[in-house]
Structure formats: C-alpha cells, structure tokens
PQR file of N, CA, C, O and H, with PARSE charges and radii, in Angstrom:
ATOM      1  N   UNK A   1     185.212 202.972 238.983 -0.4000 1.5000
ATOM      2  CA  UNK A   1     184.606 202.533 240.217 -0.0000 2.0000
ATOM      3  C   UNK A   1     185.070 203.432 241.346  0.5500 1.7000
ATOM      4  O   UNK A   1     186.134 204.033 241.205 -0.5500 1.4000
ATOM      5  N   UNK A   2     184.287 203.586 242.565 -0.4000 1.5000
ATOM      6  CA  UNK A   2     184.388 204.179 243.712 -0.0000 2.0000
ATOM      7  C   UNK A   2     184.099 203.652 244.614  0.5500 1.7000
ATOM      8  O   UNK A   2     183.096 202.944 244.531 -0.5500 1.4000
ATOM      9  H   UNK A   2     183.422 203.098 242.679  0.4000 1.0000
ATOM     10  N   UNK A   3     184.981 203.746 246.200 -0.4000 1.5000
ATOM     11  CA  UNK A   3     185.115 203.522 246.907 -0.0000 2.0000
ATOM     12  C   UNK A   3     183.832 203.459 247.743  0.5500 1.7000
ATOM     13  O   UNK A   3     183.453 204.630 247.746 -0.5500 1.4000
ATOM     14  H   UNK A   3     185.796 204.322 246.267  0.4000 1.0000
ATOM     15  N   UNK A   4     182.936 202.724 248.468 -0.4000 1.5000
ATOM     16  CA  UNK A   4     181.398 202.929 249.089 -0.0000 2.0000
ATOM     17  C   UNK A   4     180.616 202.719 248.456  0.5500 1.7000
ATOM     18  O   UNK A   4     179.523 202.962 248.968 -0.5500 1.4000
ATOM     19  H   UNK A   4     183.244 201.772 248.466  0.4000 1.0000
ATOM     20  N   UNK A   5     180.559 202.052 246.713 -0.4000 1.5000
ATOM     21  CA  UNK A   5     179.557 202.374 245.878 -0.0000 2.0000
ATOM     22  C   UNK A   5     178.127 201.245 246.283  0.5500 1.7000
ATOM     23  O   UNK A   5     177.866 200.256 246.968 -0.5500 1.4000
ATOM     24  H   UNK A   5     181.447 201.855 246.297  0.4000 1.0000
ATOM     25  N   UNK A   6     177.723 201.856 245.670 -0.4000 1.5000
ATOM     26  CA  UNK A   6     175.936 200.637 245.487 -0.0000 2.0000
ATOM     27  C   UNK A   6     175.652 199.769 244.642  0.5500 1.7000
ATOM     28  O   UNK A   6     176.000 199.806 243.462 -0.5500 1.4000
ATOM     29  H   UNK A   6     177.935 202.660 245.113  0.4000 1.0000
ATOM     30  N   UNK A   7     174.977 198.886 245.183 -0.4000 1.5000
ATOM     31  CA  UNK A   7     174.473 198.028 244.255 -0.0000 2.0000
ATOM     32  C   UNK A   7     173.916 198.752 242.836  0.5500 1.7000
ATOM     33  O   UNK A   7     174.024 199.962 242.639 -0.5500 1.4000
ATOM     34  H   UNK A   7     174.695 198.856 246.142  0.4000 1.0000
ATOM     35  N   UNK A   8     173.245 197.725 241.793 -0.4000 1.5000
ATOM     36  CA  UNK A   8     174.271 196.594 241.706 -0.0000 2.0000
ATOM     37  C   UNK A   8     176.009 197.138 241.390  0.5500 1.7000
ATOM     38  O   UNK A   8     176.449 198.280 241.259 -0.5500 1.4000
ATOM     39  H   UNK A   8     173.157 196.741 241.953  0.4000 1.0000
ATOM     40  N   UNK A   9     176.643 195.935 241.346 -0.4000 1.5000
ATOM     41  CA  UNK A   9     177.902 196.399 240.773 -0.0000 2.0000
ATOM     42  C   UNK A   9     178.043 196.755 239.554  0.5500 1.7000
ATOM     43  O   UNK A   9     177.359 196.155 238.725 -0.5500 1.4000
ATOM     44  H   UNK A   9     176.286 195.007 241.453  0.4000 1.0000
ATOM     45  N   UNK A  10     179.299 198.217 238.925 -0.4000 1.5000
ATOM     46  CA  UNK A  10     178.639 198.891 237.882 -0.0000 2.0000
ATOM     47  C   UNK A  10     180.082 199.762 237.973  0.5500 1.7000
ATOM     48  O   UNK A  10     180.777 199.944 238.973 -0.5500 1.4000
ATOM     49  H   UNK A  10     179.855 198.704 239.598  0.4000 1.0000
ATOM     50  N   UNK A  11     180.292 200.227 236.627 -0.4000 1.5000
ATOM     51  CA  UNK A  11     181.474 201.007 236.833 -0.0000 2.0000
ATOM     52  C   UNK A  11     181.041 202.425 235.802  0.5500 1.7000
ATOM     53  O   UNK A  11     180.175 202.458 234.927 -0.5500 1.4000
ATOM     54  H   UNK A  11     179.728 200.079 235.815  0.4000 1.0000
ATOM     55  N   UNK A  12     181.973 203.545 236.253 -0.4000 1.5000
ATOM     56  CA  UNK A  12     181.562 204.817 235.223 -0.0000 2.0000
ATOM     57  C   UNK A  12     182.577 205.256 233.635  0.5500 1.7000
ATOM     58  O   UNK A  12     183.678 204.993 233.151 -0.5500 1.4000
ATOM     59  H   UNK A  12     182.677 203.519 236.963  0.4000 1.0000
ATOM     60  N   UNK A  13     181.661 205.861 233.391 -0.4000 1.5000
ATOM     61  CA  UNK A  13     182.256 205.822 231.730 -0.0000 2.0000
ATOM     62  C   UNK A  13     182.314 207.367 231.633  0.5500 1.7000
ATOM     63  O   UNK A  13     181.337 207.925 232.132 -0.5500 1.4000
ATOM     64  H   UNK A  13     180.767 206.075 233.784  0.4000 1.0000
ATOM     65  N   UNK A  14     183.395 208.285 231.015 -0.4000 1.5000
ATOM     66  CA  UNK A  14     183.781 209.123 231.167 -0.0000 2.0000
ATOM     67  C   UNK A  14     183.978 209.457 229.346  0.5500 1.7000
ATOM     68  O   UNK A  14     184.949 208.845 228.902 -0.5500 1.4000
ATOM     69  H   UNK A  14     184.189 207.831 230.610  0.4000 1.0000
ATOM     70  N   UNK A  15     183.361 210.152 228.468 -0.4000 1.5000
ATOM     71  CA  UNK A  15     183.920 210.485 227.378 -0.0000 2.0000
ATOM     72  C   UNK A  15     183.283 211.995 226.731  0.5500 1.7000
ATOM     73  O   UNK A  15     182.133 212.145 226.319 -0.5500 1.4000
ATOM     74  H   UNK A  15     182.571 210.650 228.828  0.4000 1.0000
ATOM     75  N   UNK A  16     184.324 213.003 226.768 -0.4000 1.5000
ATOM     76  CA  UNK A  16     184.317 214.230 226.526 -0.0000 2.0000
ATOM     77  C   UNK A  16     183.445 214.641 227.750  0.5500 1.7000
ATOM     78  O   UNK A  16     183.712 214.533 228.946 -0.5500 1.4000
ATOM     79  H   UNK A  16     185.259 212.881 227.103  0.4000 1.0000
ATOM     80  N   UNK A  17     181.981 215.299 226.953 -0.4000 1.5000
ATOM     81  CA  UNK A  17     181.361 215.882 227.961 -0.0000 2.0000
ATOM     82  C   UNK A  17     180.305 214.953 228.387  0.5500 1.7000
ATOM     83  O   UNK A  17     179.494 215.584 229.065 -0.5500 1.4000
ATOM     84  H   UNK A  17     181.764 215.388 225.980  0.4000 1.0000
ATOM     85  N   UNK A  18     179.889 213.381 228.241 -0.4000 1.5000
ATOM     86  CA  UNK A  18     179.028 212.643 228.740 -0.0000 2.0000
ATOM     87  C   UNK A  18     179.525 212.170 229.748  0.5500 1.7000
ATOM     88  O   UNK A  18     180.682 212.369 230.119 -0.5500 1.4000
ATOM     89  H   UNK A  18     180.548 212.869 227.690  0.4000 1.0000
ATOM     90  N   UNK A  19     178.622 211.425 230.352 -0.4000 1.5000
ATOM     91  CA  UNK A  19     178.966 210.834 231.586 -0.0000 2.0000
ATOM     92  C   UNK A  19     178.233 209.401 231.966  0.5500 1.7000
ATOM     93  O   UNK A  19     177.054 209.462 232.318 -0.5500 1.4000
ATOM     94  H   UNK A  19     177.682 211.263 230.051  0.4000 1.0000
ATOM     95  N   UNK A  20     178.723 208.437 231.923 -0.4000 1.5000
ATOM     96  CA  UNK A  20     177.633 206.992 232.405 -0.0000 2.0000
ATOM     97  C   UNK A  20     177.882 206.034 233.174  0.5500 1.7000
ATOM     98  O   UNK A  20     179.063 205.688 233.208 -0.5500 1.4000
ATOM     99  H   UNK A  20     179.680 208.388 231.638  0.4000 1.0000
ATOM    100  N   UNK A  21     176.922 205.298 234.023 -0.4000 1.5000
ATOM    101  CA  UNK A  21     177.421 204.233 234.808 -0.0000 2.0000
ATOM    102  C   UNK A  21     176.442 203.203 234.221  0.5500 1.7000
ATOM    103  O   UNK A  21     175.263 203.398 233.925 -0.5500 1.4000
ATOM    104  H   UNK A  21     175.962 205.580 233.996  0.4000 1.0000
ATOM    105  N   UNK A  22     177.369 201.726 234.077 -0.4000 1.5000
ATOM    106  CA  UNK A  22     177.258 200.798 233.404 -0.0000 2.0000
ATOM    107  C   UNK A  22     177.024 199.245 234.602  0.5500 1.7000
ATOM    108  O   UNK A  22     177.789 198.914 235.508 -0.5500 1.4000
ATOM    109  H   UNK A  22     178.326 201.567 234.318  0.4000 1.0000
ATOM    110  N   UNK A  23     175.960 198.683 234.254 -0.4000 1.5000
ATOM    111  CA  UNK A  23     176.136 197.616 235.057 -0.0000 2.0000
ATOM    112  C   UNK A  23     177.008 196.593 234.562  0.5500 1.7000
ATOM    113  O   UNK A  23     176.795 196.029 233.489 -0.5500 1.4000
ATOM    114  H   UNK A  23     175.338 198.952 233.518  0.4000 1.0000
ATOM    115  N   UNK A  24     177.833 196.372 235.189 -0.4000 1.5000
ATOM    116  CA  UNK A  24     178.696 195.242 234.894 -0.0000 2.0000
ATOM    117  C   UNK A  24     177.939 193.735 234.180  0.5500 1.7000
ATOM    118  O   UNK A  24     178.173 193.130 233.134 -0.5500 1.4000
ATOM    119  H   UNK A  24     178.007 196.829 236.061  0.4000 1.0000
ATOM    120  N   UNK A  25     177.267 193.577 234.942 -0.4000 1.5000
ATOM    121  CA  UNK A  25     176.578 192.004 234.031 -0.0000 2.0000
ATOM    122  C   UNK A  25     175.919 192.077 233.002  0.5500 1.7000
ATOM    123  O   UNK A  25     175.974 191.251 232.091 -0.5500 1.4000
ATOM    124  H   UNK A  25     177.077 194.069 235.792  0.4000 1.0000
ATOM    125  N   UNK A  26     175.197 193.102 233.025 -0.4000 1.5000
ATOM    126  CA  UNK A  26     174.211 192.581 231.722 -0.0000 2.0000
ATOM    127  C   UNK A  26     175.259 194.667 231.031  0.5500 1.7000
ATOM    128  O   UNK A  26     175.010 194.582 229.829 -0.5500 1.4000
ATOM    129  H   UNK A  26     175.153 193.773 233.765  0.4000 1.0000
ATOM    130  N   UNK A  27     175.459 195.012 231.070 -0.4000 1.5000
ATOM    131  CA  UNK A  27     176.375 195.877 230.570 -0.0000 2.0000
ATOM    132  C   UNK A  27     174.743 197.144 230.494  0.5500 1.7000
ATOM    133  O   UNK A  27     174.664 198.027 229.640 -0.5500 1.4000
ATOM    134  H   UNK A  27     175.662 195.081 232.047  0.4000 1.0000
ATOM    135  N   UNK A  28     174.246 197.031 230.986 -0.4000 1.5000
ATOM    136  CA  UNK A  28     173.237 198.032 230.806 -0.0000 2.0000
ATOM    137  C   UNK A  28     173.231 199.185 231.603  0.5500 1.7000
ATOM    138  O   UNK A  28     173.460 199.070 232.808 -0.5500 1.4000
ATOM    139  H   UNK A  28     174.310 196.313 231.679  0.4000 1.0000
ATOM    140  N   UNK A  29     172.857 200.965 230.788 -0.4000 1.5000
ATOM    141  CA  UNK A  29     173.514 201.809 231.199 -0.0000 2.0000
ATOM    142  C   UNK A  29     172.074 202.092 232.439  0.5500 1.7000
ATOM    143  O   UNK A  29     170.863 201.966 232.255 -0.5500 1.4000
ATOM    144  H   UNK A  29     172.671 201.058 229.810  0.4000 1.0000
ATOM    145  N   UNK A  30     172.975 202.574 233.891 -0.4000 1.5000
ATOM    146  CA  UNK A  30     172.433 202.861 234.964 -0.0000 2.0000
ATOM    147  C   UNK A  30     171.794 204.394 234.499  0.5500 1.7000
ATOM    148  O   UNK A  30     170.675 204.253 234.004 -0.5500 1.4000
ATOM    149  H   UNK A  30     173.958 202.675 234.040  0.4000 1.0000
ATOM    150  N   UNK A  31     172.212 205.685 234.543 -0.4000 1.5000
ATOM    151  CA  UNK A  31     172.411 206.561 234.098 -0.0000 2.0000
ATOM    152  C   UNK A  31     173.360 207.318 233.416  0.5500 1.7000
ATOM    153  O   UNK A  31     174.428 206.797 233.094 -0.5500 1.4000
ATOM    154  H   UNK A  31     173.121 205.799 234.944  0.4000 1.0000
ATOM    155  N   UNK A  32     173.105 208.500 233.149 -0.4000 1.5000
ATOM    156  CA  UNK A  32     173.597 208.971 232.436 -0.0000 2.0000
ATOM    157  C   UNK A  32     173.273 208.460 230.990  0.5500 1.7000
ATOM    158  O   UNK A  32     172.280 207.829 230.628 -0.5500 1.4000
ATOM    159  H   UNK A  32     172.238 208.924 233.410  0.4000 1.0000
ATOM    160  N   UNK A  33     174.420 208.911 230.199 -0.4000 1.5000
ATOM    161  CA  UNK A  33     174.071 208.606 228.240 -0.0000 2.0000
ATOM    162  C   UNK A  33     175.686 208.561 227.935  0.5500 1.7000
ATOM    163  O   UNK A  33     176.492 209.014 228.747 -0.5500 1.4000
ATOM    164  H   UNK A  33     175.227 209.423 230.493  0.4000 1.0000
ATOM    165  N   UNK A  34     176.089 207.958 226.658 -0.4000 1.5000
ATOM    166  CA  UNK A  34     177.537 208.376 226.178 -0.0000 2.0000
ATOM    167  C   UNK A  34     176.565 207.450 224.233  0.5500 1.7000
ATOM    168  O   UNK A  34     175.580 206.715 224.158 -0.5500 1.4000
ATOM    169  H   UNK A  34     175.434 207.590 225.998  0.4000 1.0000
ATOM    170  N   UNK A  35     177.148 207.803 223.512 -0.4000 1.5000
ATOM    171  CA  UNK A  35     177.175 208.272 222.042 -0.0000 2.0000
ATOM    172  C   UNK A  35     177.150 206.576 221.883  0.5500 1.7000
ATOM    173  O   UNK A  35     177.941 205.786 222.397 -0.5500 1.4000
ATOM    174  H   UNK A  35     177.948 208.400 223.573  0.4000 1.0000
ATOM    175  N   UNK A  36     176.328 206.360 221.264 -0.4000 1.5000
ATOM    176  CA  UNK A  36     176.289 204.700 220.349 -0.0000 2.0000
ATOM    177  C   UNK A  36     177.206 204.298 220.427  0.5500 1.7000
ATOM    178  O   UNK A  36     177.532 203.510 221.316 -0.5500 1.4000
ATOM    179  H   UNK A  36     175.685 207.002 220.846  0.4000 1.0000
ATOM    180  N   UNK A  37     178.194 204.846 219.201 -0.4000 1.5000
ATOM    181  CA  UNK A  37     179.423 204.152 219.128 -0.0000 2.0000
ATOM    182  C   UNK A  37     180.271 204.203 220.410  0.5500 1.7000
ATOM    183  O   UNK A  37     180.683 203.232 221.044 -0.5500 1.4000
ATOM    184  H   UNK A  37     177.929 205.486 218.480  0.4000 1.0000
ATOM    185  N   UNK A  38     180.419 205.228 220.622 -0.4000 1.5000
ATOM    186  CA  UNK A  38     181.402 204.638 222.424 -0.0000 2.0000
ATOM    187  C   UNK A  38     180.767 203.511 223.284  0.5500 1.7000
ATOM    188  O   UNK A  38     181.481 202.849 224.038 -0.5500 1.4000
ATOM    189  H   UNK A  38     180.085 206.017 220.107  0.4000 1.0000
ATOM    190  N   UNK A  39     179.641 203.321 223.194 -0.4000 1.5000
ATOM    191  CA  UNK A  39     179.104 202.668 223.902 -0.0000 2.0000
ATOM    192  C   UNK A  39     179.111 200.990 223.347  0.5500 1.7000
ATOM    193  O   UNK A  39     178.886 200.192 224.257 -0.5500 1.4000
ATOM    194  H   UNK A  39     179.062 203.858 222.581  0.4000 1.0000
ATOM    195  N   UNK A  40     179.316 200.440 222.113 -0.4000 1.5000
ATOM    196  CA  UNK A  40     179.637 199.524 221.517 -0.0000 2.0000
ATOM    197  C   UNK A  40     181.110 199.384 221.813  0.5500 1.7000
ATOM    198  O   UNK A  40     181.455 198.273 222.214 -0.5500 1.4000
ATOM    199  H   UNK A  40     179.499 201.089 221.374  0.4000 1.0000
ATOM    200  N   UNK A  41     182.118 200.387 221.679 -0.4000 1.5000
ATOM    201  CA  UNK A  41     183.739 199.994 222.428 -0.0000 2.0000
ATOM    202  C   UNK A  41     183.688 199.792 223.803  0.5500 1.7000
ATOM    203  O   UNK A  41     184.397 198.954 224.361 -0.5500 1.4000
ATOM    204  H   UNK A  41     181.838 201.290 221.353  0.4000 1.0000
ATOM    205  N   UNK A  42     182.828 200.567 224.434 -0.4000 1.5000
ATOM    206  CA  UNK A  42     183.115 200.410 225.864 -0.0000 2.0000
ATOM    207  C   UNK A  42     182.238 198.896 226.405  0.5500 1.7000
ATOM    208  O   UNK A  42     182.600 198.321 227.432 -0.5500 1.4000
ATOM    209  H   UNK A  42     182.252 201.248 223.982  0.4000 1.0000
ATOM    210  N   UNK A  43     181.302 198.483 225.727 -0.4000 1.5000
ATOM    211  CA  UNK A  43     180.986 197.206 225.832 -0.0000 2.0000
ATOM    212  C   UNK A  43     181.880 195.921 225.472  0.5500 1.7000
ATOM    213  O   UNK A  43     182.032 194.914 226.163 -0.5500 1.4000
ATOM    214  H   UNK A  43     181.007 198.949 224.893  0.4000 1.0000
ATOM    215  N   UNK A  44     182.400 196.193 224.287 -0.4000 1.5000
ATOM    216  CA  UNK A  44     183.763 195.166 223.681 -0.0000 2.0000
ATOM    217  C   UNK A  44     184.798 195.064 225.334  0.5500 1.7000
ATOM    218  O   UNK A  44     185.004 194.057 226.010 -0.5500 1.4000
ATOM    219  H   UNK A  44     182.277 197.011 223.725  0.4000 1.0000
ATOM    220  N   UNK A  45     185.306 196.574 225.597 -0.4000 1.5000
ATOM    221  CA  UNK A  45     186.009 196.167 226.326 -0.0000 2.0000
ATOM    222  C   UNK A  45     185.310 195.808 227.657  0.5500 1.7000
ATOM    223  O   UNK A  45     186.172 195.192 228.284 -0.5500 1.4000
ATOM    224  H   UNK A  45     185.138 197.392 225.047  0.4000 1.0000
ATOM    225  N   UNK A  46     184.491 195.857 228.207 -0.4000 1.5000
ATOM    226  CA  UNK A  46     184.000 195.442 229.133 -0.0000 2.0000
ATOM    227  C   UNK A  46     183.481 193.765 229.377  0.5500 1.7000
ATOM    228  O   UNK A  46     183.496 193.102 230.415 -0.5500 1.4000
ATOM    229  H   UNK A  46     183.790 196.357 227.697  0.4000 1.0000
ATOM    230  N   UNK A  47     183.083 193.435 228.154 -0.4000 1.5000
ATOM    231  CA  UNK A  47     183.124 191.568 227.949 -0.0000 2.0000
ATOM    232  C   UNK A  47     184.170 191.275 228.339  0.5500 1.7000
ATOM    233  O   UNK A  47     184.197 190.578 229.353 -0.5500 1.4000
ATOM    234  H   UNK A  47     183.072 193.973 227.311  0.4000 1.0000
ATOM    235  N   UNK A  48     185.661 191.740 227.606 -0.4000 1.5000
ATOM    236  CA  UNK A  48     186.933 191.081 227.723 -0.0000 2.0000
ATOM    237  C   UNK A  48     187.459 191.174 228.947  0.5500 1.7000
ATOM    238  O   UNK A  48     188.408 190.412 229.129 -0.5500 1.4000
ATOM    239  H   UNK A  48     185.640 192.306 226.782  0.4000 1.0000
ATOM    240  N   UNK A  49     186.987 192.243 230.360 -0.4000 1.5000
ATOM    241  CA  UNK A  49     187.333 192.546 231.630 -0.0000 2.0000
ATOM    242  C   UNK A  49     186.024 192.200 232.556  0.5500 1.7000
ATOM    243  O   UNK A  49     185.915 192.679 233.685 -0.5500 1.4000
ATOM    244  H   UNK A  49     186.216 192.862 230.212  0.4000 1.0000
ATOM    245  N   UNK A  50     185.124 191.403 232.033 -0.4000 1.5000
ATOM    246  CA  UNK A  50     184.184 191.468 232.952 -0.0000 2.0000
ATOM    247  C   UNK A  50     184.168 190.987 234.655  0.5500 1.7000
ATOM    248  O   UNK A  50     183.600 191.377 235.675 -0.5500 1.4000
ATOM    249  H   UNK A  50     185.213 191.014 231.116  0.4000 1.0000
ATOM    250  N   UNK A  51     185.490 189.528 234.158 -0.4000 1.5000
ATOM    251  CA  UNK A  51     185.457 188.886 235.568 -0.0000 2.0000
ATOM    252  C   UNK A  51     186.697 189.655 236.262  0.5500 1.7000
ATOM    253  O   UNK A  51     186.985 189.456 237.442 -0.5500 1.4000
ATOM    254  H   UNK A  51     185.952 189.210 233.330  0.4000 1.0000
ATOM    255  N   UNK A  52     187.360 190.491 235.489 -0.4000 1.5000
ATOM    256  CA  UNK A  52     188.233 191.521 236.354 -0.0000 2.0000
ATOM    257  C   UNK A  52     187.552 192.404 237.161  0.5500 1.7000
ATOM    258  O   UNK A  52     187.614 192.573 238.379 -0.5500 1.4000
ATOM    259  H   UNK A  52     187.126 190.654 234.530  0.4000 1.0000
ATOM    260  N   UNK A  53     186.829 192.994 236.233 -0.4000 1.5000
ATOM    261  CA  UNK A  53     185.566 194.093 237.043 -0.0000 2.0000
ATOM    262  C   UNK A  53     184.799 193.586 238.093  0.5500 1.7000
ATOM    263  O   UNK A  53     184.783 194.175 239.174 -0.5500 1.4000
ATOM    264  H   UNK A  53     186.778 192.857 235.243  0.4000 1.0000
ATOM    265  N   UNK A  54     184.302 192.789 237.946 -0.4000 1.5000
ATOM    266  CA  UNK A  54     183.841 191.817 239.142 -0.0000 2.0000
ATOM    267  C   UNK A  54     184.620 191.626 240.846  0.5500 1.7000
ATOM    268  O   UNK A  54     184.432 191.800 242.050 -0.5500 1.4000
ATOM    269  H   UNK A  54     184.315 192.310 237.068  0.4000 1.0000
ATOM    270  N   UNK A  55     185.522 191.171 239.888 -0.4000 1.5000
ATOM    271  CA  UNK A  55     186.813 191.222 240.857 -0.0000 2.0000
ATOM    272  C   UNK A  55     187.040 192.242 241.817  0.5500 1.7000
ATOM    273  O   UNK A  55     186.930 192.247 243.043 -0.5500 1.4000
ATOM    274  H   UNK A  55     185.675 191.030 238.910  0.4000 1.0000
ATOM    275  N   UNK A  56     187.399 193.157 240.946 -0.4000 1.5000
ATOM    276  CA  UNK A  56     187.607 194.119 241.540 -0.0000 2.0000
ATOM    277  C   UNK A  56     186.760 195.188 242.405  0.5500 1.7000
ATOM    278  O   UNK A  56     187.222 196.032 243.173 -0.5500 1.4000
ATOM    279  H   UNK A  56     187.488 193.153 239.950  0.4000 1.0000
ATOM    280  N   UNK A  57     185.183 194.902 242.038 -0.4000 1.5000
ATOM    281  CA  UNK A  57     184.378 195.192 242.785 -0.0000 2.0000
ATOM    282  C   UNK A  57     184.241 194.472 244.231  0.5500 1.7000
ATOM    283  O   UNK A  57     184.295 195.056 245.313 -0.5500 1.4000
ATOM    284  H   UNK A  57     184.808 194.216 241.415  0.4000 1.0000
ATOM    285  N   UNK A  58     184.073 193.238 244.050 -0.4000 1.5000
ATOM    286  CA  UNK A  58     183.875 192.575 245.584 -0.0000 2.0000
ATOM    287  C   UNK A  58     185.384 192.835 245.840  0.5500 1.7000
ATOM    288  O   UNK A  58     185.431 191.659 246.199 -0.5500 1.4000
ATOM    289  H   UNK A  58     184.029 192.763 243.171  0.4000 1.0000
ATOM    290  N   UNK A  59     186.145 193.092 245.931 -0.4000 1.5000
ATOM    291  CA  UNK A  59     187.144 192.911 246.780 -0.0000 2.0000
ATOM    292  C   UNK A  59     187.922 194.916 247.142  0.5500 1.7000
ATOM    293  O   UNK A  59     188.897 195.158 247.853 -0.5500 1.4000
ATOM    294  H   UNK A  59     186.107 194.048 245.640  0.4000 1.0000
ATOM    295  N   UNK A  60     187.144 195.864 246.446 -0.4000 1.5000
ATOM    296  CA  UNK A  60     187.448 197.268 246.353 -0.0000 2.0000
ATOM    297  C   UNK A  60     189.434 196.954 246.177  0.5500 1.7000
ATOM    298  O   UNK A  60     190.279 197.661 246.727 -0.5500 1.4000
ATOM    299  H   UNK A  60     186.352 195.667 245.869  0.4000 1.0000
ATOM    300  N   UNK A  61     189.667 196.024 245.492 -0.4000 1.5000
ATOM    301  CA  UNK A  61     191.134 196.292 245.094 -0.0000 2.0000
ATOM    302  C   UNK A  61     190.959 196.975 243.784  0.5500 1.7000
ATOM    303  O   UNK A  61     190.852 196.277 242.776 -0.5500 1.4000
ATOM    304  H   UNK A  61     188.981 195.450 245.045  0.4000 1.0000
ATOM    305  N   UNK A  62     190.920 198.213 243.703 -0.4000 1.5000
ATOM    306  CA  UNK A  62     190.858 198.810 242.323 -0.0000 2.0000
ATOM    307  C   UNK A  62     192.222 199.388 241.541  0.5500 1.7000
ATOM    308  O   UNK A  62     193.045 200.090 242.128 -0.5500 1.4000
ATOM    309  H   UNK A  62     191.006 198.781 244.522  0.4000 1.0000
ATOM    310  N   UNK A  63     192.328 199.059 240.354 -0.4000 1.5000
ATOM    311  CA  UNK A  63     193.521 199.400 239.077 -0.0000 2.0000
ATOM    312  C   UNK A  63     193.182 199.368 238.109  0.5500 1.7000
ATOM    313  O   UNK A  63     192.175 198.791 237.697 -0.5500 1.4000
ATOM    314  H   UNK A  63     191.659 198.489 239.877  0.4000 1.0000
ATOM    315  N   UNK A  64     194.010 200.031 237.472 -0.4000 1.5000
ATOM    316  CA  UNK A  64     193.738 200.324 235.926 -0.0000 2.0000
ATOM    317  C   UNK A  64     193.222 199.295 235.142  0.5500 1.7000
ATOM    318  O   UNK A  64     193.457 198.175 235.595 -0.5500 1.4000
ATOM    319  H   UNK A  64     194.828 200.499 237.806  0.4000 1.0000
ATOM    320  N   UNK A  65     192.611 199.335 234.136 -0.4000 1.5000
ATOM    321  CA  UNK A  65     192.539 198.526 233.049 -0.0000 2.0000
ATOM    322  C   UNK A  65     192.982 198.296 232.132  0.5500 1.7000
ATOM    323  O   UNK A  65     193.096 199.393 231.585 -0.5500 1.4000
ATOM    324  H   UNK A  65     192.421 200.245 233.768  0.4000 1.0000
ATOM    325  N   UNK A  66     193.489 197.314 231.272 -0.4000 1.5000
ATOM    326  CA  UNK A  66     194.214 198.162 229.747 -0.0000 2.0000
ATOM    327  C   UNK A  66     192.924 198.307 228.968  0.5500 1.7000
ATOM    328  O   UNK A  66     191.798 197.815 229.031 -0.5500 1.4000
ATOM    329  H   UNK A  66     193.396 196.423 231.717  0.4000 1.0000
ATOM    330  N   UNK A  67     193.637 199.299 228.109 -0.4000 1.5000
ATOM    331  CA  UNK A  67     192.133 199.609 227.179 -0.0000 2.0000
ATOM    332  C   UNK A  67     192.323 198.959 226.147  0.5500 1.7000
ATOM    333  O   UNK A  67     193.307 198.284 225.845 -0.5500 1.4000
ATOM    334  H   UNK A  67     194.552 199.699 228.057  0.4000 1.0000
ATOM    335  N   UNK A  68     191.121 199.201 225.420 -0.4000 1.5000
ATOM    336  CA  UNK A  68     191.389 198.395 224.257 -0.0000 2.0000
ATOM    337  C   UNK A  68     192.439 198.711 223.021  0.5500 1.7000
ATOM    338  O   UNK A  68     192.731 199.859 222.686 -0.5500 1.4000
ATOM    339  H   UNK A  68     190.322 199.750 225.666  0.4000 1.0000
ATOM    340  N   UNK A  69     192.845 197.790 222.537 -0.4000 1.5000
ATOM    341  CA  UNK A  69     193.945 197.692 221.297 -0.0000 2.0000
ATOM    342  C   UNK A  69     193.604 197.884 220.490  0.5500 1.7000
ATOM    343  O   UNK A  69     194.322 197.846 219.491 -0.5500 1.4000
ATOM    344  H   UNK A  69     192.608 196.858 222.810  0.4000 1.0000
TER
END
C-alpha cells in the first residue's frame, strides 16, 4: 500500500518481474498480472489479513505483514 492511494482499497503484489494490484474485498486483480500459483498464495494470505488490510487502509497506519507459514 501507498500513501494518497485510490479507491477502491487494494494493495500491490510484487513477485520477480510481475507486478499487481489487488482489491482487497473481493481479492480481484486491478492491474497488472502475477503467475496462477502466486496468485492462489497471495489470496490465502490475504483472506487471513483481510480485516488488517482494511485496517490499515482507512487509517494509512501501514506495517508489515507476516507472510505466510
């Protein structure tokens, strides 16, 4: 996430050379692309942080996440 961002709320996904932004609620990709399977982990972990992400959007208190185990 970034500081000023736009609706809706949505965070970015970073793996090798892809690049994507993800809507937080319904987990659907804004733009960009990232590889099936990353995109099935990065959904897992995004269910389990959703009302963090949330969180952390309305309020721009942004921190790390743990990733997944």
């Amino acid at each position: 996430m970034y500081f000023d961002e736009h609706n809706p709320p949505h965070f970015h996904v970073r793996y090798n050379e892809y690049r994507a932004s993800m809507e937080i609620q319904t987990l659907n990709v804004l733009s960009g692309s990232i590889p099936a399977k990353v995109r099935g982990l990065v959904e897992e972990w995004a269910e389990l942080h959703r009302q963090e992400l949330l969180e952390m959007w309305e309020s721009q208190d942004f921190h790390k996440i743990e990733p997944l185990v």
